[in-house]
N, C-alpha and C positions, 0 to 999 in steps of 0.2 A: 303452353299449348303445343302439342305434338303435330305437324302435317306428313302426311306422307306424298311422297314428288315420286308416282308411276314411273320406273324406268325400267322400259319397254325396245328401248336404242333408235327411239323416233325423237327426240326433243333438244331441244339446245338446253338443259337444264341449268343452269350454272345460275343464268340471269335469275330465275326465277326462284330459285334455291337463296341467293343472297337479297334476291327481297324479303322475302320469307324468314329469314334470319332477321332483318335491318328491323322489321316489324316484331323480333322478341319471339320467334315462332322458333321452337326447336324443329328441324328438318329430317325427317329421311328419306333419300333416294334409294329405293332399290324396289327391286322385282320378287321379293320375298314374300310371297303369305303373309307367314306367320308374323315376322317386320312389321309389314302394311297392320296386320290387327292391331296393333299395339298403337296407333295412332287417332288423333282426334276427327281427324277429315282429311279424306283423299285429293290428291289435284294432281289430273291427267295434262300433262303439258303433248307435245306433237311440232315436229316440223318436219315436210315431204309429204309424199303422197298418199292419198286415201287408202289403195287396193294394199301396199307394203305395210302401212300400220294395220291395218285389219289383222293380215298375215301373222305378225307380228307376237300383237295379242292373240293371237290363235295359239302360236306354237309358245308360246309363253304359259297359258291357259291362264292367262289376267282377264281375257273376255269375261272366263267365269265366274272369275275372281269380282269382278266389277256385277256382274249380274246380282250374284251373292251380294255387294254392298249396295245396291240398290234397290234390291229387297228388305234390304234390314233399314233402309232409312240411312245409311248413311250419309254426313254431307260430302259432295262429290263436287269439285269444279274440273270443267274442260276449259284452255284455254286454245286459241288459234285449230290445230288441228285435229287437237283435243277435243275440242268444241264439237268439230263436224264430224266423227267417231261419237258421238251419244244422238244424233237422229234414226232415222230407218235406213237409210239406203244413199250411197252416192255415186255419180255418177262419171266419175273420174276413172281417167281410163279407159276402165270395162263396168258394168252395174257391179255392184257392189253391195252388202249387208251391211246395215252401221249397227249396235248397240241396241237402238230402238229406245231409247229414254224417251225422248223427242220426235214428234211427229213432223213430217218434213225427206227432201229430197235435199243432197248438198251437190250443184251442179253450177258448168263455169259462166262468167262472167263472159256476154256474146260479144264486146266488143264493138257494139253500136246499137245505135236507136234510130227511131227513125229516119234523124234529119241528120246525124254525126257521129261520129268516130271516136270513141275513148280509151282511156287506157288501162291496159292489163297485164301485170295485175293491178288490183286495188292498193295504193300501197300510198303510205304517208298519213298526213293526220287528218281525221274527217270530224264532224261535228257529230254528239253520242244526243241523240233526244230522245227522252224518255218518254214512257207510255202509260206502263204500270208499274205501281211502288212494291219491290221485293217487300217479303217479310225484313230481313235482314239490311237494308236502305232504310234508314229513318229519318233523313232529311234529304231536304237540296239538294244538289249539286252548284258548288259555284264553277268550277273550270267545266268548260264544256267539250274538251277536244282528245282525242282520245290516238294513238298510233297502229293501222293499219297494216298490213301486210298478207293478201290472198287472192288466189285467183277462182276461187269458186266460195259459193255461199248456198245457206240456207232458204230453199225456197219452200213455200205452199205448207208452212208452218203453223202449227194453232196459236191466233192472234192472241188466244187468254196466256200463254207459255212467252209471249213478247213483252221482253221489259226494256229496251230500247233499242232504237235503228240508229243506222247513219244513211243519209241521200246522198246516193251516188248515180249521177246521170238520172236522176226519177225512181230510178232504184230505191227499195225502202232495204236494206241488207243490214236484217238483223247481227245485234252487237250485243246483246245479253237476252237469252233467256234462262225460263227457271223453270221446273215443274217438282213442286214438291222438295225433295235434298237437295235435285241435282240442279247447277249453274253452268251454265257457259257465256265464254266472253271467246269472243270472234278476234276483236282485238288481244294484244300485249299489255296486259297492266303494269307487268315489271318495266314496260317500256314508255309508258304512256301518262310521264310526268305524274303533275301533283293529283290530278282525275286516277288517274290509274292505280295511284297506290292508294287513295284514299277508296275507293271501289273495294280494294283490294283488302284494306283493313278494317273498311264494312262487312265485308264476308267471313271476314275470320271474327268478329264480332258477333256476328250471328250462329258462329257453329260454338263459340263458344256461351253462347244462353241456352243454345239446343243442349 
C-alpha cells in the first residue's frame, strides 16, 4: 500500500513517515499532485499554527488539491494539526477558514474552570473513550491511553462525526473523528504507543478494503 505524507513545511514528518514504513506502507512525502495521485490514501500530518498552515496550503494550492480528494472519496487522515485544518474555521490567532470537511470551531484551551486552574497546553497521555465504532475499527480496544500534545481543540462539533474523546478538566476534547473518507486524530499515533499504532494500522486496514 501506497500513503502519501502532505508535505506542506508544517509537520514533523519523519516520525510519522517511519511508522508508516514499520507498518509495510510504502511512503511518499512530497507536495506533488501528480506524486499524491499515485497513492493509496493521503495523511496531512501538521505541527504550529492554524493561520500559517492555512497560508501554506494556500500558496501550495494542496487546499485544492485536498478539496479535489475529498470529493472523490478519497481516504484522508489528519493528524494533530492536521486534524484541526479539516473543520470550518479556527480561531487561532485571528478567525481563520479551515478545509470545512468537519463541522466545528478549533479554539484554545481557557485555562480554567470554574473552581481551578489547568494546564496548557494539553499535553501528555490522556485516556482515548470511545463513542462510535468507525467503519474501519472492527474490534476493542485493549490499551486505553493515547499521547497528547495541543493547545486548542475541536469544539461544537457534530456528535454523529465523534468517534472518541479524552476528559480533560470536564472537557470532552475530541480525539478522533470521521465523516465519510475523512479521519482525524487530535493525538500522535506514531507517538502514542501500542493504541496508537494499532489505531493507526486499523485505518490503513480500512483504506485498504475501500
Amino acid at each position: 500500500m501506497k500513503i502519501g505524507v502532505i508535505d506542506y513545511g508544517m509537520g514533523n514528518l519523519f516520525s510519522v513517515e517511519q511508522a508508516l514504513k514499520r507498518l509495510g506502507c510504502e511512503v511518499v512525502v512530497s507536495a506533488d499532485e501528480k506524486m499524491l495521485d499515485t497513492t493509496d490514501a493521503l495523511l496531512l500530518p501538521g505541527v504550529g499554527a492554524f493561520p500559517d498552515a492555512r497560508k501554506r496550503l494556500a500558496e501550495t494550492k494542496l487546499d485544492c488539491y485536498l478539496q479535489k480528494a475529498y470529493s472523490e472519496n478519497r481516504p484522508l487522515l489528519g493528524i494533530c494539526l492536521g486534524m484541526q485544518l479539516l473543520f470550518e474555521q479556527s480561531d487561532e490567532v485571528t478567525p481563520t477558514k479551515g478545509l470545512g470537511f468537519f463541522k466545528g470551531c478549533i479554539t484554545r484551551f481557557t485555562g480554567m474552570t470554574e473552581d481551578q486552574l489547568y494546564r496548557v497546553p494539553h499535553m501528555g497521555w490522556n485516556e482515548l473513550i470511545l463513542t462510535n465504532q468507525p467503519a474501519w475499527l472492527n474490534n476493542e480496544i485493549a490499551a486505553k491511553h493515547v499521547y497528547f500534545v495541543h493547545s486548542y481543540y475541536a469544539k461544537n462539533i457534530e456528535e454523529s462525526e465523534l468517534v472518541a474523546y479524552a476528559d480533560y478538566y470536564g472537557m470532552k476534547v475530541p480525539g478522533i473523528v470521521t465523516n465519510g473518507s475523512v479521519t482525524g486524530m487530535q493525538f500522535h499515533p506514531e507517538k502514542s504507543g501500542e493504541l496508537g499504532i494499532y489505531l493507526l494500522e486499523q485505518w490503513l486496514k480500512g483504506v485498504k478494503v475501500c
